[in-house]
C-alpha positions as CSV (number, residue, x, y, z in Angstrom):
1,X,0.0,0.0,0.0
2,X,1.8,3.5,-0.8
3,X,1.9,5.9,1.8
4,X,3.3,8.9,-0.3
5,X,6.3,7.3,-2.4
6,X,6.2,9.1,-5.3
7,X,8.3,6.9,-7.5
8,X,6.4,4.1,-6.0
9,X,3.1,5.6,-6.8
10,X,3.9,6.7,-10.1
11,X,4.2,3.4,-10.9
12,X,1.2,2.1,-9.8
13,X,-0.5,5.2,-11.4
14,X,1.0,4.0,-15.0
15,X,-0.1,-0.3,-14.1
16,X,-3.6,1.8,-12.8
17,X,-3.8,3.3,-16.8
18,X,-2.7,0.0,-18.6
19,X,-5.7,-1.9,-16.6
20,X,-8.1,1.2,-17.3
21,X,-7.6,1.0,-21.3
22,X,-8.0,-2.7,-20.9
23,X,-11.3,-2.4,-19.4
24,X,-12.7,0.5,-21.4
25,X,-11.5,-0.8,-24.7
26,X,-13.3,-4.1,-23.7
27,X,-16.7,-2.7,-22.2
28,X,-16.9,0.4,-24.9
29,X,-16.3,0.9,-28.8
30,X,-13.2,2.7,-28.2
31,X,-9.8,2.5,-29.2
32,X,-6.6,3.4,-27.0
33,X,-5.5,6.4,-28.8
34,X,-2.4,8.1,-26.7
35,X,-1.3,7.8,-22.7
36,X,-0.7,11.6,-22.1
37,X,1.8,12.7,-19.5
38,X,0.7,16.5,-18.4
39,X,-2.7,17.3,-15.7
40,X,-5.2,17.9,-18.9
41,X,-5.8,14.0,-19.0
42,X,-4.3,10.6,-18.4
43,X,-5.7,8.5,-21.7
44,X,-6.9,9.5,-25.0
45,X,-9.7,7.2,-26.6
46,X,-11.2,7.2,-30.2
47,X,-15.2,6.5,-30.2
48,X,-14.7,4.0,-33.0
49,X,-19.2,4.8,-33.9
50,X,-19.0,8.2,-33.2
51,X,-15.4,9.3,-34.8
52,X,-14.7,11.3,-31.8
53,X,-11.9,11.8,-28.9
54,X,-12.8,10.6,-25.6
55,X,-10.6,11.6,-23.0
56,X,-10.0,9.6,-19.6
57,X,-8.4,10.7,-15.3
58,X,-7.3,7.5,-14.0
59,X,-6.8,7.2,-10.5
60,X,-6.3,4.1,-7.9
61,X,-7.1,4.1,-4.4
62,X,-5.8,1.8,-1.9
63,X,-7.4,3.6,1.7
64,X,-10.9,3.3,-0.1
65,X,-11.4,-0.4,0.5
66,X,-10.4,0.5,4.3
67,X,-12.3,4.0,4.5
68,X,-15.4,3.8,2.4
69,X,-14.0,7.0,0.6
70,X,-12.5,8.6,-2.4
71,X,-10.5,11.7,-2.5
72,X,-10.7,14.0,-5.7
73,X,-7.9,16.9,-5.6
74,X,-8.5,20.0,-6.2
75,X,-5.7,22.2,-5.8
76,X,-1.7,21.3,-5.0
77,X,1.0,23.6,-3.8
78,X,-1.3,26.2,-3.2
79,X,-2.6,26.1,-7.4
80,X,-5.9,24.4,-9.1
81,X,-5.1,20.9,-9.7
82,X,-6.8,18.0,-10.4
83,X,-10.5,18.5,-10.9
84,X,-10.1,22.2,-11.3
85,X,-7.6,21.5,-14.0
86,X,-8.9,18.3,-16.1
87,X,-10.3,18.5,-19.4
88,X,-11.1,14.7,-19.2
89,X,-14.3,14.2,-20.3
90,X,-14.2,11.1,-17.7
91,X,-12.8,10.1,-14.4
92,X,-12.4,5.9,-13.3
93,X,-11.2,5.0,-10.1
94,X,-9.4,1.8,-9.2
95,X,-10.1,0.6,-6.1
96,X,-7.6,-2.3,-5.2
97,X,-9.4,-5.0,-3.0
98,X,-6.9,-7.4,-2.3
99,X,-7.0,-9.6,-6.1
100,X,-9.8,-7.9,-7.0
101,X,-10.5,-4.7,-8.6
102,X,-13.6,-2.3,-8.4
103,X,-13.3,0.2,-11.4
104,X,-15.9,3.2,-10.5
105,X,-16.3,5.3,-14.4
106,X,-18.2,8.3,-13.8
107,X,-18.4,11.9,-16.1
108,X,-16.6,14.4,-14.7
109,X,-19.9,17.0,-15.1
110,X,-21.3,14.3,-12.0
111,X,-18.2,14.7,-10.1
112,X,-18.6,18.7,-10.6
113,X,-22.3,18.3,-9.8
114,X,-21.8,16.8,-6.2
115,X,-19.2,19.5,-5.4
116,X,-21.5,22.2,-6.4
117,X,-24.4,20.5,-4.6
118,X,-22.1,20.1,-1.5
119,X,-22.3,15.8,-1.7
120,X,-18.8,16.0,-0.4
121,X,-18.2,15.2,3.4
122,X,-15.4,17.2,4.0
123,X,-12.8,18.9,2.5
124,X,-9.2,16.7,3.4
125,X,-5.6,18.0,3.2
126,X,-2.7,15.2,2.2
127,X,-0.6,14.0,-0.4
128,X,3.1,14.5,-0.8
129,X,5.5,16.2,1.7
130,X,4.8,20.0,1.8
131,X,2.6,19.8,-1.1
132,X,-0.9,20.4,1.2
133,X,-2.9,19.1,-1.5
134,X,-6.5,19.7,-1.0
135,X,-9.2,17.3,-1.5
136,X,-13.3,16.8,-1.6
137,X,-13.6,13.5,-0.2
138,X,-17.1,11.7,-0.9
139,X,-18.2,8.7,0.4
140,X,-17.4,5.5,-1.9
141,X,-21.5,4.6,-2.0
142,X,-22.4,8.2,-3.2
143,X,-19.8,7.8,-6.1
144,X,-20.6,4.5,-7.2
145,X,-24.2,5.6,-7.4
146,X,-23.7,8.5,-9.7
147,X,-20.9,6.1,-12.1
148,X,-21.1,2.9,-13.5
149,X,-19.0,0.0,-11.6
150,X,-16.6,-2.2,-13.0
151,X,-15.1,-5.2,-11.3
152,X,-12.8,-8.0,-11.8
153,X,-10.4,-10.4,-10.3
């Protein structure tokens, strides 16, 4: 379980993308298009019906299984981050359950919506050393309700 190792998590973050384009090339009719490396977005998907791009946040989550929560940042080092920065059309959450996997794919206009409807429980700080990143943390229920849920072994 990382506690903050960024090399660490940075490698589970990339293993967290892989598994994501799996599923979502296997559940939609889209096609891996690019893995992208700056805050905009994580993946890039072609529609293969519709023509057009589709892009995709990954995150995982180890706490959530232990918590009943998920975290979405919102601002790093004193700056917007995360959801104030994304242009991903979609967010999809791994959450690790010992060998198996609960993928939670929800729009990132629903994620907006609870914010704005306060359906967060509190606001967290965590993260990296001295980077007080900020987060709306929402219980793992509320999410899965407002997504569609994924899961495999």
């Amino acid at each position: 379980m990382p506690y903050y190792n960024f090399k660490r998590d940075v490698k589970l973050g990339k293993e967290a993308e892989e598994d994501v384009a799996r599923l979502l090339q296997k559940h939609f009719n889209w096609v891996l298009h690019e893995y992208n490396r700056d805050i905009r977005y994580d993946l890039k998907f072609v529609n293969t019906k519709t023509k057009r791009s589709v892009f995709v946040e990954v995150k995982v989550d180890f706490m959530s299984q232990h918590t009943g929560n998920v975290a979405i940042e919102f601002e790093c080092r004193g700056k917007p981050s995360g959801i104030n920065k994304t242009t991903a059309q979609y967010w999809v959450y791994k959450i690790v359950y010992g060998n198996e996997n609960k993928y939670v794919f929800i729009t990132t206009t629903a994620i907006k919506k609870l914010i704005e409807c306060g359906q967060f429980l509190r606001v967290v700080t965590g993260g990296d050393y001295k980077s007080y990143t900020k987060m709306y943390l929402f219980s793992l229920e509320k999410f899965e309700k407002k997504g569609k849920v994924f899961v495999e072994s």
